[in-house]
RODO-2510 file (C-alpha; in nm, 4 decimals, decimal comma):
residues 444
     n   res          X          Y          Z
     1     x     8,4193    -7,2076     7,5922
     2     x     8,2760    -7,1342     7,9347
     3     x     7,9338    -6,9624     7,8360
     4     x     7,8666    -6,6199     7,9016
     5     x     7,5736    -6,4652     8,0661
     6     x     7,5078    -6,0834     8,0848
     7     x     7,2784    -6,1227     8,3120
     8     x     7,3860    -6,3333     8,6148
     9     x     7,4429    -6,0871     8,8705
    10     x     7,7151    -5,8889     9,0317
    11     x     7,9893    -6,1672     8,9716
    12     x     7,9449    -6,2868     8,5762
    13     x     8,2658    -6,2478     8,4792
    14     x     8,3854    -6,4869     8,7659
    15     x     8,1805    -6,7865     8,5344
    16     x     8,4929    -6,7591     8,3127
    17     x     8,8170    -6,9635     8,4254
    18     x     9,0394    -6,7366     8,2691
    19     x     8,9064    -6,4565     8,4297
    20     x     8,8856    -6,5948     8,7729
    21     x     9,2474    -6,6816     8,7408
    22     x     9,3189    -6,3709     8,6413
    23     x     9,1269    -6,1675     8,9355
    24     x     9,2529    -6,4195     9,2089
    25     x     9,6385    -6,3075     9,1137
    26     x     9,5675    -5,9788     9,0891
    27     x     9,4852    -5,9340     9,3947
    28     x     9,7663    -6,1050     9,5440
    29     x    10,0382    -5,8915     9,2943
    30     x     9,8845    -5,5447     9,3685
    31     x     9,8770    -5,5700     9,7406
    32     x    10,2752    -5,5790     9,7057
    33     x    10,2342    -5,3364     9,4336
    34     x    10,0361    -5,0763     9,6842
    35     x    10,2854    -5,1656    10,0198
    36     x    10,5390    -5,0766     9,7531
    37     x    10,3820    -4,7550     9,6556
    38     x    10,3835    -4,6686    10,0028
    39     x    10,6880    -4,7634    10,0772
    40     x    10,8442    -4,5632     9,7847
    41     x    10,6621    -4,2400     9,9049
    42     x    10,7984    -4,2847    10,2303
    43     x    11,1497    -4,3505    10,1523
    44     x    11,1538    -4,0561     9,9497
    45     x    11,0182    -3,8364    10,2100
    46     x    11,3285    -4,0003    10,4625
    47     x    11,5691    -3,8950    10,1721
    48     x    11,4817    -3,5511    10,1117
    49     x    11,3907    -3,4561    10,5153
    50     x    11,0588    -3,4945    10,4273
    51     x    11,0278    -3,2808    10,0431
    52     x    10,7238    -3,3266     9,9045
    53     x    10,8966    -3,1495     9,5722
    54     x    11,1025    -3,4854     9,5897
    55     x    10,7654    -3,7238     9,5866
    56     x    10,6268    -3,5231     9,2813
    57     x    10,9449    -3,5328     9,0948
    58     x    10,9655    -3,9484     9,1578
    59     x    10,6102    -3,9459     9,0579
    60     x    10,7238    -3,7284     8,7488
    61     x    10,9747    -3,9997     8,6789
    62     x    10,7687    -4,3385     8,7147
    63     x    10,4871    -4,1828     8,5441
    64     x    10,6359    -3,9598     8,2487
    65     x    10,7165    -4,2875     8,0412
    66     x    10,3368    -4,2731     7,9162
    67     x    10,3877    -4,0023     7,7178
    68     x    10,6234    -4,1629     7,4701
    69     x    10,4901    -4,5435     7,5210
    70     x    10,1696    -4,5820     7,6176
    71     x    10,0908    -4,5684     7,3184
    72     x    10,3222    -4,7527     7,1320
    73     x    10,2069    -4,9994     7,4234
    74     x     9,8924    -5,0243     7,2667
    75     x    10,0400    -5,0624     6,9187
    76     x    10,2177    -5,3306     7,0374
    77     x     9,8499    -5,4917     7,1852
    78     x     9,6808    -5,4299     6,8303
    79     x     9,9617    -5,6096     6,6967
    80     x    10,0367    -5,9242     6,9265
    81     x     9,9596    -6,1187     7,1804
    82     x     9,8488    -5,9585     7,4990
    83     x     9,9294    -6,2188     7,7566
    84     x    10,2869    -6,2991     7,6329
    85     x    10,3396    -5,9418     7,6842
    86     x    10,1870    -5,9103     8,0085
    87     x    10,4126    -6,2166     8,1206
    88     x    10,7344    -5,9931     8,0301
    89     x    10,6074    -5,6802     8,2106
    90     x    10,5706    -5,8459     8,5430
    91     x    10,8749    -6,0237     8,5468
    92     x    11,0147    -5,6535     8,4562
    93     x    10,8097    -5,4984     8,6973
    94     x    10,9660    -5,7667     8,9565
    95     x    11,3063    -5,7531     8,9253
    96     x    11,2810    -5,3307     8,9391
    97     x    11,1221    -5,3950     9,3182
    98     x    11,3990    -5,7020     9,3662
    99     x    11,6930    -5,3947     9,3052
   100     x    11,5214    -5,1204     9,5152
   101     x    11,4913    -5,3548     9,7810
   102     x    11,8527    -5,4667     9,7988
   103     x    11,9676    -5,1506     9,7421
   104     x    11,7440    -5,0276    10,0913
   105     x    11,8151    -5,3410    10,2992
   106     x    12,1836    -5,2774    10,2235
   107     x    12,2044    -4,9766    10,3364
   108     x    12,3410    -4,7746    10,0560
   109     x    11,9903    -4,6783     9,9088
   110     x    12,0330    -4,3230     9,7561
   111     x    11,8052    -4,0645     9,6282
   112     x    11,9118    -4,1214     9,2479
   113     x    11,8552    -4,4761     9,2906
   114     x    11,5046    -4,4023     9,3273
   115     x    11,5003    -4,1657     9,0352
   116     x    11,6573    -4,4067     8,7858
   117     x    11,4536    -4,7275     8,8917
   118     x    11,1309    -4,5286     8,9421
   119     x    11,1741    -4,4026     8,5484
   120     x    11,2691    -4,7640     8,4672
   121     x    10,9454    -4,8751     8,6226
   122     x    10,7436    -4,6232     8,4638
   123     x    10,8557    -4,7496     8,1406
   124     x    10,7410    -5,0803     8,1765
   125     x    10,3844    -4,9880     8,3194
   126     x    10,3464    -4,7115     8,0355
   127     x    10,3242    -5,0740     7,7612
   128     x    10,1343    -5,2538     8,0458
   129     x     9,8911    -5,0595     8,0879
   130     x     9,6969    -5,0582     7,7909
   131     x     9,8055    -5,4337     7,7346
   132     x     9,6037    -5,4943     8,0816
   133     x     9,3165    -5,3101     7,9869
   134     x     9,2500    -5,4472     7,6064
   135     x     9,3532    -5,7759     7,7550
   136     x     9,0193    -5,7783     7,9624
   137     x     8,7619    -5,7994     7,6645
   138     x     8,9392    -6,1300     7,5802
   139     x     8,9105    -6,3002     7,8630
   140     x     8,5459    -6,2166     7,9001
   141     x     8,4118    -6,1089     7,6161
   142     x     8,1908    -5,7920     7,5327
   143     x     7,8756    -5,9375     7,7369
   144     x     8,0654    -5,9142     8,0592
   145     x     8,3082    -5,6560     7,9678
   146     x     8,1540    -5,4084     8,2076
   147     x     8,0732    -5,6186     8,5114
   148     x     8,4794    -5,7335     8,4536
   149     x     8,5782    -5,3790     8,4200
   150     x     8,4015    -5,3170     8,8114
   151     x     8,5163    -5,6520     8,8974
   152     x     8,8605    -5,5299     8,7939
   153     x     8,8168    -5,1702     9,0233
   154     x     8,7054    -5,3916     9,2720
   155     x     9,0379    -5,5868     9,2898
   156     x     9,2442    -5,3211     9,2651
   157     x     9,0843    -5,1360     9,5812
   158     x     9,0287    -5,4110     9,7740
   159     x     9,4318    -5,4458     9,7264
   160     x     9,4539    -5,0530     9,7716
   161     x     9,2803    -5,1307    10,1062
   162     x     9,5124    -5,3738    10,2798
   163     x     9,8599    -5,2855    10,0642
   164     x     9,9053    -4,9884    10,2489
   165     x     9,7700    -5,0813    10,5752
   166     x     9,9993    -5,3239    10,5877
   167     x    10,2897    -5,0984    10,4822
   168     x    10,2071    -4,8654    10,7482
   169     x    10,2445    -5,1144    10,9627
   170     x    10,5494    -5,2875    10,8057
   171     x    10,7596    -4,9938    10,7313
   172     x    10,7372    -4,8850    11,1504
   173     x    10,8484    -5,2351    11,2045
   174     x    11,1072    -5,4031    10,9234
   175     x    11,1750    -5,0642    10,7189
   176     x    11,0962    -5,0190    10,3703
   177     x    11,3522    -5,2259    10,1937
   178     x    11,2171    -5,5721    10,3402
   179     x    10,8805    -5,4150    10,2018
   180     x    10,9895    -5,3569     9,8417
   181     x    11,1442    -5,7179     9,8448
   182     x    10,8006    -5,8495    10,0124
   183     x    10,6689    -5,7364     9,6732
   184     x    10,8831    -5,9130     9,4814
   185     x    10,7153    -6,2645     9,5947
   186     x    10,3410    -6,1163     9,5510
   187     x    10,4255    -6,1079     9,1219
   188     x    10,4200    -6,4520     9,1285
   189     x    10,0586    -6,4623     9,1865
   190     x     9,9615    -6,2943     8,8312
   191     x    10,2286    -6,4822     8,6923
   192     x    10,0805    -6,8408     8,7669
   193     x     9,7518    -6,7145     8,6522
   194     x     9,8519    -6,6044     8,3124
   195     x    10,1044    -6,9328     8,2837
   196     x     9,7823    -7,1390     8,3853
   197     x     9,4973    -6,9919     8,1262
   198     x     9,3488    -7,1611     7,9055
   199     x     9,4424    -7,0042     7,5564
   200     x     9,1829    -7,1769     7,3509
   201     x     8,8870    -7,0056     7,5617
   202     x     9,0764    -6,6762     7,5088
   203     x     8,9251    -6,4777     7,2374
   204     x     9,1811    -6,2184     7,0645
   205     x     9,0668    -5,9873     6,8307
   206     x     9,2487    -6,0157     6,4940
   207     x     9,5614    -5,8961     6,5031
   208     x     9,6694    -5,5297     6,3302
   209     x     9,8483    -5,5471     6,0603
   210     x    10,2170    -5,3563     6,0295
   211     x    10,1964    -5,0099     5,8592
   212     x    10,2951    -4,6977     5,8845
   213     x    10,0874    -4,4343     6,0786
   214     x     9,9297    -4,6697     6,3049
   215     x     9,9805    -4,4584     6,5989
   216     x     9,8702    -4,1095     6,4092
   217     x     9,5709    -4,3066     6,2908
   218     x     9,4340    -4,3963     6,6530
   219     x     9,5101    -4,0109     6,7815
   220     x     9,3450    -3,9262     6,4195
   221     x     9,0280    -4,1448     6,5194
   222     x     8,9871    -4,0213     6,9034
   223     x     8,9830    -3,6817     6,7919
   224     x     8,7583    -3,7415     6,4928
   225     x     8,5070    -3,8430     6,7730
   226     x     8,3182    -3,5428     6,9790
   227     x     8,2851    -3,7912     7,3091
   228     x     8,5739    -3,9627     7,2786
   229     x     8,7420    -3,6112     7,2892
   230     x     8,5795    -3,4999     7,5361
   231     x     8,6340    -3,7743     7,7754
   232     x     9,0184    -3,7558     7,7065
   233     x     9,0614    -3,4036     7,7563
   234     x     8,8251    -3,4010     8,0772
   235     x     9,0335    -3,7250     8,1822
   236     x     9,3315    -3,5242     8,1047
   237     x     9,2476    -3,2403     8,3599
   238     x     9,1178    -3,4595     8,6378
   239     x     9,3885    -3,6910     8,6369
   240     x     9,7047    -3,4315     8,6037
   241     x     9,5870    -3,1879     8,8873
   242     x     9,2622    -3,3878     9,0902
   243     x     9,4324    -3,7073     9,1462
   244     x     9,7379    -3,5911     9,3495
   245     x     9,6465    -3,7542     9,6662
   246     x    10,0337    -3,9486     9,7226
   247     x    10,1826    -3,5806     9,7471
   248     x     9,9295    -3,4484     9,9384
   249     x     9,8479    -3,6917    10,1900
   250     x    10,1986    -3,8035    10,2547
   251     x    10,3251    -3,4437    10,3050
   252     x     9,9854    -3,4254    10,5418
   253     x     9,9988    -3,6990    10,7051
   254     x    10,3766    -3,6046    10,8476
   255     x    10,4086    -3,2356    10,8488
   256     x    10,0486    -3,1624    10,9060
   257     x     9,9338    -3,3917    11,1394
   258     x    10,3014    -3,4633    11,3019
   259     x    10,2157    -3,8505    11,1991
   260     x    10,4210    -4,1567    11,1268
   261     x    10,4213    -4,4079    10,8194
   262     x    10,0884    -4,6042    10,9714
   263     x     9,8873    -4,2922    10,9406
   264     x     9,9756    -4,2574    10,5783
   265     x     9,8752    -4,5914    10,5160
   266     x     9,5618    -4,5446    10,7072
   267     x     9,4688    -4,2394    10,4939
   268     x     9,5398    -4,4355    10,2029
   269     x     9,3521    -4,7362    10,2990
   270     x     9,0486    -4,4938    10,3908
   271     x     9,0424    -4,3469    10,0210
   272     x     9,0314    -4,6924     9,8535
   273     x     8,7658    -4,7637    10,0769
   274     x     8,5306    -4,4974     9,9292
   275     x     8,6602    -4,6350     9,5348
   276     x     8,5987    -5,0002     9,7026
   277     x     8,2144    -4,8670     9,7497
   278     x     8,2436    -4,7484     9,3760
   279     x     8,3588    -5,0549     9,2524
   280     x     8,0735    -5,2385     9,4209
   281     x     7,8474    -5,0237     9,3029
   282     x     7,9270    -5,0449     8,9550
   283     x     7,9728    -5,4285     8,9341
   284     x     7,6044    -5,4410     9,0621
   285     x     7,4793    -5,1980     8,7478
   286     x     7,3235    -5,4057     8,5082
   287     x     7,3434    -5,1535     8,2328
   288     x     7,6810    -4,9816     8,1199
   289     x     7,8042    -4,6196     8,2434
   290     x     7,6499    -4,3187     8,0400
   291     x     7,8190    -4,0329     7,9334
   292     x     7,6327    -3,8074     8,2269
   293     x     7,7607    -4,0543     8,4608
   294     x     8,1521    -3,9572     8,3947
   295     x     8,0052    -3,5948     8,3509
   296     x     7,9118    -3,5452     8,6800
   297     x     8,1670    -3,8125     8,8222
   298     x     8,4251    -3,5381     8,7656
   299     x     8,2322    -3,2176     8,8895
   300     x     8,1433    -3,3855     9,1833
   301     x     8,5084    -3,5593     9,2716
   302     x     8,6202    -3,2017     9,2109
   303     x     8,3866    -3,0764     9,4970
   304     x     8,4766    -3,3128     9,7391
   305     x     8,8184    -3,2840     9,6570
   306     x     8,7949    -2,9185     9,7398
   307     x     8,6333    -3,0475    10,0783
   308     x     8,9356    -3,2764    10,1503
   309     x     9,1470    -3,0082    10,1815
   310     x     8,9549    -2,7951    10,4114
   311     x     8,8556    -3,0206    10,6596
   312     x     9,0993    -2,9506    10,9683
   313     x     9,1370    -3,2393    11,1669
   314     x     9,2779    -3,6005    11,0320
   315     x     8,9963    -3,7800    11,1062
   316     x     8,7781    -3,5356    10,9326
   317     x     8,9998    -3,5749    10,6494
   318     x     8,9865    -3,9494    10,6658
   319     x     8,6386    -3,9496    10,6536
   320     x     8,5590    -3,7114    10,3466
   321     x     8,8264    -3,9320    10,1786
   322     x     8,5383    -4,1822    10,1222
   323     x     8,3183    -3,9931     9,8804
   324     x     8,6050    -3,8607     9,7239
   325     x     8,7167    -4,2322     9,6620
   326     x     8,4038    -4,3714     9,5427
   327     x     8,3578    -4,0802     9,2822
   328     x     8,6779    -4,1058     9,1624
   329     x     8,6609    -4,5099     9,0655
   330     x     8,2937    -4,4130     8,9034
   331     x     8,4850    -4,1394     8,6852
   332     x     8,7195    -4,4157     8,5797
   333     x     8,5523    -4,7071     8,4943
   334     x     8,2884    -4,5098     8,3170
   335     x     8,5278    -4,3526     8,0896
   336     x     8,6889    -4,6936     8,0674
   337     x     8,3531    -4,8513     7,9444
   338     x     8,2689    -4,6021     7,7415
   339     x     8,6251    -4,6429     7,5011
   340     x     8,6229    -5,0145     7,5305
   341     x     8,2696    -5,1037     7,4233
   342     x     8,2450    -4,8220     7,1358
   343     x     8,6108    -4,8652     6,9120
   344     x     8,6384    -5,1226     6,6323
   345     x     8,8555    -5,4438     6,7925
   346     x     9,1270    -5,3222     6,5595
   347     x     9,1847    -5,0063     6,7599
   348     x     9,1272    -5,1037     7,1477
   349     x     9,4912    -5,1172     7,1976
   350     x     9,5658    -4,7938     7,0556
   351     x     9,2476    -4,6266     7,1829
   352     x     9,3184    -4,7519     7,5604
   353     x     9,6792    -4,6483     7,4930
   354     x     9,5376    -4,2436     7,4466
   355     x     9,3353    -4,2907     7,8022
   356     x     9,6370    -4,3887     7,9730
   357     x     9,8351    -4,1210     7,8286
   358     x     9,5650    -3,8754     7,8796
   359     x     9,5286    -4,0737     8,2299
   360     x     9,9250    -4,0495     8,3834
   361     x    10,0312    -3,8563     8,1159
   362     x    10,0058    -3,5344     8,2879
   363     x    10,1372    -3,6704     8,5976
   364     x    10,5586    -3,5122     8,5175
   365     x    10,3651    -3,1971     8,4709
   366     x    10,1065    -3,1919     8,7735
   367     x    10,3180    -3,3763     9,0118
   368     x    10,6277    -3,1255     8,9935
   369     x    10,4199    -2,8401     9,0410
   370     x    10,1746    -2,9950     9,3233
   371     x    10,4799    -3,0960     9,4821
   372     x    10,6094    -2,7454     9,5059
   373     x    10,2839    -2,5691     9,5463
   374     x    10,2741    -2,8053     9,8952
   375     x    10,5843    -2,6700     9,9946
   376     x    10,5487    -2,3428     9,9172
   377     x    10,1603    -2,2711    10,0431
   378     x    10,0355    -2,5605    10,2409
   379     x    10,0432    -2,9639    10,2479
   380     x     9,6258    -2,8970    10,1726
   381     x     9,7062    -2,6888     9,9253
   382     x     9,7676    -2,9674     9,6031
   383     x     9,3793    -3,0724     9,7037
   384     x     9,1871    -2,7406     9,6704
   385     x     9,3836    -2,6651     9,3909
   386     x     9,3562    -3,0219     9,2191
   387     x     8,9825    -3,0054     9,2915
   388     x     8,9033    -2,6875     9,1909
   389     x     9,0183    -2,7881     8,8558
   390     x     8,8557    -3,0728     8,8084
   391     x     8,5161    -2,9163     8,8960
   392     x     8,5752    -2,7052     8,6372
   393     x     8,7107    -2,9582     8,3932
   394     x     8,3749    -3,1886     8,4441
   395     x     8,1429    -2,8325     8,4609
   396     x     8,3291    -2,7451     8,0913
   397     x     8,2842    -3,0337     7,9466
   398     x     7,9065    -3,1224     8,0298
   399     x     7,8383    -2,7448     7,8832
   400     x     8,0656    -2,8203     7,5556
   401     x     7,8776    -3,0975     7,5025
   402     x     7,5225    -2,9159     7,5338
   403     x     7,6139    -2,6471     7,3277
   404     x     7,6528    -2,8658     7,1059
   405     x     7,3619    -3,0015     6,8365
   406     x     7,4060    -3,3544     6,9146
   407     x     7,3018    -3,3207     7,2862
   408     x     6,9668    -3,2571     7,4562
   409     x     6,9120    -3,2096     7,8297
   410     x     6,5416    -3,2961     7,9362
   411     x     6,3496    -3,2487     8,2405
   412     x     6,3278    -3,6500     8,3398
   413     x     5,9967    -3,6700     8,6231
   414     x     6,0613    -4,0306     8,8189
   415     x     5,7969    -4,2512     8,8347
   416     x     5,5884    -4,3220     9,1501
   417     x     5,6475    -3,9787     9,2897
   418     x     5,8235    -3,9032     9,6177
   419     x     6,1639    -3,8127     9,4612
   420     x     6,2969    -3,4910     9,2724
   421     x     6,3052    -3,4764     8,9223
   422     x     6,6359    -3,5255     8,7390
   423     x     6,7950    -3,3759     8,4844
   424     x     6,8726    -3,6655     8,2019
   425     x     7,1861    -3,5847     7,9293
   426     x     7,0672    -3,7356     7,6481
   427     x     7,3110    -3,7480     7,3161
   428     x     7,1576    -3,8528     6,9861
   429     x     7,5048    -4,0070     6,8271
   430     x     7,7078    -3,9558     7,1035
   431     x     7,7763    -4,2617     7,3484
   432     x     7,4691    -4,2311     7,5944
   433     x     7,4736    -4,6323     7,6261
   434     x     7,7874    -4,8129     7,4864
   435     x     7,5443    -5,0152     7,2683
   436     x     7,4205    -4,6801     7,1222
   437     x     7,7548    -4,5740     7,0281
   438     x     7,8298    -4,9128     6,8621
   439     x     7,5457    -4,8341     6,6402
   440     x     7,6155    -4,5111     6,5981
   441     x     7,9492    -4,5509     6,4688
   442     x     7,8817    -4,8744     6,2851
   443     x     8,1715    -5,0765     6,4888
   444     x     8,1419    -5,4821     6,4179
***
């Protein structure tokens, strides 16, 4: 076993082999995944004469599979083991891409094509998604299950930055079917990492046991937990209505700005640069996300949300796209943290399964409706809307939670002088620091 160190910097998960393996293919697979995102918004918006009703309703499709598997998905982690599983979802994944693309570089590519493989593709990500995420504490362990977490975000925005540049740039050049077939090839970079690990330095938790109500039991346990209800519902809100940025800056960056394919790619690369930032940040935290951090992640992603869609110019928008990013990787990986590190091993799977639900699990009903609000009003429209919301959402819950008798807020003076003094959330049995809601709630 590769020895684990809490402490050794912004990289300790990297120490483990299995985890190295496992970040070096990711990033490989989720550039094609993010070209292929890209590419699926824009051959959408080509179908439909440029519909952003369309985009929400494909969204709708690929994403409304996590309401009825998610989490069954993480059942099915609880119960087995994670990497087999992950190995069947990519190849899955893969051949969905392989058929869009030879439909599209046929020729005979049609709009209910893209319905029916983007639902098929929804239902494999709804099981792989909290498979991936429980999969993570095994491969590093609880020490480093934080810095992997940010090491994770980091990944998946670094890909997030050149997937859809590259699109852009692609789509102008070789159209969208060579990209979704481009895609195809990147899978095989997870899939040689997770044929290569090393089982025996693997460390699974024990494995569920069959029985009936497993699924009722993990809802039954989120909800019997003040801060892990919270953070779903405030998830919930954030996610469904904040986090609509494919509608909104595809429709944007062709109706609004009278742009091509490269400047929605550039817009998209500009927001994962801000959640890049976020990701850095976190992985250099030495101590684990706090319940105030996701708190006022959300109120303040919900403010510059709001500014998104008010600044006029594209550049303008590009630009406040940063912030927007950064906050909205801190409010994920918090909440993230926060579920991993305080649930008994025995419910992870099922836990993580609940976040993605309450994650993409509102995306059929926000997307639809985003979609047609764009339409309707105004391409900005989805953004003010969507942020206003999750200001709100974030304001909520912080005051739910200090209404309540189990929070205090305190008047926290820095030391040294020369900066303002900060307001400090601090819970007495609800998760302030992970290792304080371990305790709290007695989990091994």
């Amino acid at each position: 076993m590769v020895p684990r160190d809490p402490d050794s910097g912004m990289f300790a998960a990297l120490r483990n082999r299995n985890y190295r393996l496992w970040a070096s293919g990711q990033i490989v697979s989720l550039v094609g995944t993010w070209m292929q995102r890209i590419a699926q918004d824009w051959l959408v918006l080509t179908l439909s004469d440029g519909n952003a009703l369309a985009v929400g309703i494909v969204m709708a499709l690929q994403f409304g599979p996590t309401l009825f598997l998610s989490v069954w998905g993480g059942v099915l982690a609880d119960r087995y083991d994670k990497r087999r599983i992950l190995i069947f979802t990519q190849w899955a994944s893969a051949l969905c891409a392989l058929v869009m693309g030879l439909l599209d570089v046929g020729g005979i590519v049609e709009m209910w094509h893209v319905f029916v493989i983007a639902f098929a593709l929804g239902c494999v990500s709804a099981v792989d998604a909290p498979v991936r995420q429980s999969f993570t504490i095994e491969m590093v362990g609880k020490e480093n299950l934080s810095n992997a977490i940010a090491l994770n975000s980091m990944t998946f925005n670094t890909a997030r930055i050149i997937g859809p540049a590259i699109a852009g740039v692609l789509i102008n050049v070789i159209g969208t079917g060579w990209v979704f077939l481009l895609n195809v090839a990147t899978f095989a970079g997870v899939l040689i990492a997770l044929y290569l690990m090393n089982t025996k330095e693997l460390t699974p938790s024990e494995p569920a046991p069959r029985a009936k109500g497993q699924v009722r039991d993990g809802f039954r346990y989120v909800w019997g937990r003040k801060d892990l209800r919270v953070i779903m519902l405030t998830v919930f809100m954030v996610s469904t209505f904040g986090l609509n940025f494919p509608i909104s800056l595809a429709v944007m960056a062709r109706t609004t700005f009278d742009r091509g394919a490269d400047a929605y790619g550039l817009l998209s690369t500009t927001l994962a640069v801000g959640t890049l930032a976020g990701a850095v940040y976190a992985a250099r935290r030495k101590d684990p996300p706090r319940l105030r951090t996701f708190l006022f992640a959300a109120t303040a992603f919900g403010a510059f949300e709001i500014a998104v869609g008010l600044m006029p110019t594209y550049p303008l928008v590009a630009l406040m796209l940063i912030p927007a990013g950064a906050l909205t990787l801190t409010f994920s990986t918090s909440a993230m943290n926060i579920l991993q590190m305080s649930v008994p091993s025995e419910m992870r799977g099922r836990v993580m399964g609940i976040y993605m639900l309450s994650f993409l699990g509102g995306t059929p009903l926000g997307s639809p409706v985003l979609g047609w609000v764009a339409d309707t009003v105004d391409p900005r429209a989805p953004l003010i809307v969507g942020g206003a919301i999750s200001l709100l959402a974030g304001a909520f819950a912080g005051v739910y939670l200090l209404r309540s008798e189990r929070l205090k807020l305190r008047l926290k003076m820095p030391e040294g002088g020369g900066r303002l003094p900060v307001f400090d959330v601090r819970p007495a049995v609800v998760c302030d620091a992970a290792e304080q809601a371990v305790e709290a709630n007695r989990v091994p």
